[in-house]
C-alpha positions as CSV (number, residue, x, y, z in Angstrom):
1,X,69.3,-11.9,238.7
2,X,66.7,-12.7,241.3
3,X,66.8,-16.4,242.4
4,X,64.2,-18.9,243.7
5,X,63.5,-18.6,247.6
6,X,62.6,-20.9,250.4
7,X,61.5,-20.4,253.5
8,X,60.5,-22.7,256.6
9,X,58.3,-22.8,259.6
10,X,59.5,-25.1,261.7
11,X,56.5,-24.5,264.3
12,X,54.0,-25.5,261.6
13,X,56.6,-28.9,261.0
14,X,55.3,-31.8,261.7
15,X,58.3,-33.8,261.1
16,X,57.4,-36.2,258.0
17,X,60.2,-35.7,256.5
18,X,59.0,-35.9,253.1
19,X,61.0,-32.9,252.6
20,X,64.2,-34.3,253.4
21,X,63.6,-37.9,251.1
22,X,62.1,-36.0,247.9
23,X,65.0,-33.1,248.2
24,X,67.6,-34.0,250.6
25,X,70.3,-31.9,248.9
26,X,68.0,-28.6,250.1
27,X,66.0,-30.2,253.4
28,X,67.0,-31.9,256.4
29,X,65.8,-33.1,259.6
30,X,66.8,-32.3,262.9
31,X,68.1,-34.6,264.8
32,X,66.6,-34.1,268.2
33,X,62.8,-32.9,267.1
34,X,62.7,-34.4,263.7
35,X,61.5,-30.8,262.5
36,X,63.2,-29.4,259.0
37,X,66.0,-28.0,258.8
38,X,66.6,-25.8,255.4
39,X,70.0,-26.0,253.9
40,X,69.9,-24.0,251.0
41,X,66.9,-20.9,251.1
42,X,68.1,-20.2,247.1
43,X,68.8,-23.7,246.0
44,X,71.1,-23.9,242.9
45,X,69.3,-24.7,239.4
46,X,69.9,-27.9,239.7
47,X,67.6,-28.8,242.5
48,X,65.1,-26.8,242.2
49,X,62.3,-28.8,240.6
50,X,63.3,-30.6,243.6
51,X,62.7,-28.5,246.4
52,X,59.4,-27.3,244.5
53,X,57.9,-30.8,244.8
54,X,59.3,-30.9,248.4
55,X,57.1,-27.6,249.2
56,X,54.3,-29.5,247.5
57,X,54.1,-32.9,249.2
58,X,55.0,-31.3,252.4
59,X,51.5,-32.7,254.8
60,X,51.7,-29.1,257.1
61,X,52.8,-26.7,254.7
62,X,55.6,-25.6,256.6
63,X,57.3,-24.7,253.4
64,X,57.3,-22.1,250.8
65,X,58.5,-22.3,248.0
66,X,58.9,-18.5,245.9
67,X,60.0,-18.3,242.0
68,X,60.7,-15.1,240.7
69,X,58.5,-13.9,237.5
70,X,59.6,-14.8,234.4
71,X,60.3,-12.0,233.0
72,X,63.0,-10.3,235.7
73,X,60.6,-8.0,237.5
């Protein structure tokens, strides 16, 4: 079963951290640039409407955000 996949880039970062407030169980920030930190790059079911928003509202696009198809290919 393939599983949805995040990735970061912290140099694009900007260090809103909207990330971290709309999906805090998936994103962090680090503590000594403020850049994100990714917890989780195949977030469990349960978060991740969560981390898709987070890609979404994220002001650099320093995240991405990858769903497999829907039908298992």
């Amino acid at each position: 079963m393939r599983t949805t996949h995040l990735r970061v880039d912290r140099e694009r970062c900007i260090g809103a951290g909207m990330c971290a407030l709309t999906a805090p169980e998936v994103f962090d920030q680090d503590p000594d640039d403020g850049r994100v930190l990714l917890l989780h790059a195949e977030p469990p079911t349960t978060h991740r409407a969560a981390a898709q928003m987070a890609a979404g509202v994220c002001p650099s696009g320093a995240i991405t955000f990858h769903e497999p198809e829907a039908d298992g290919a």
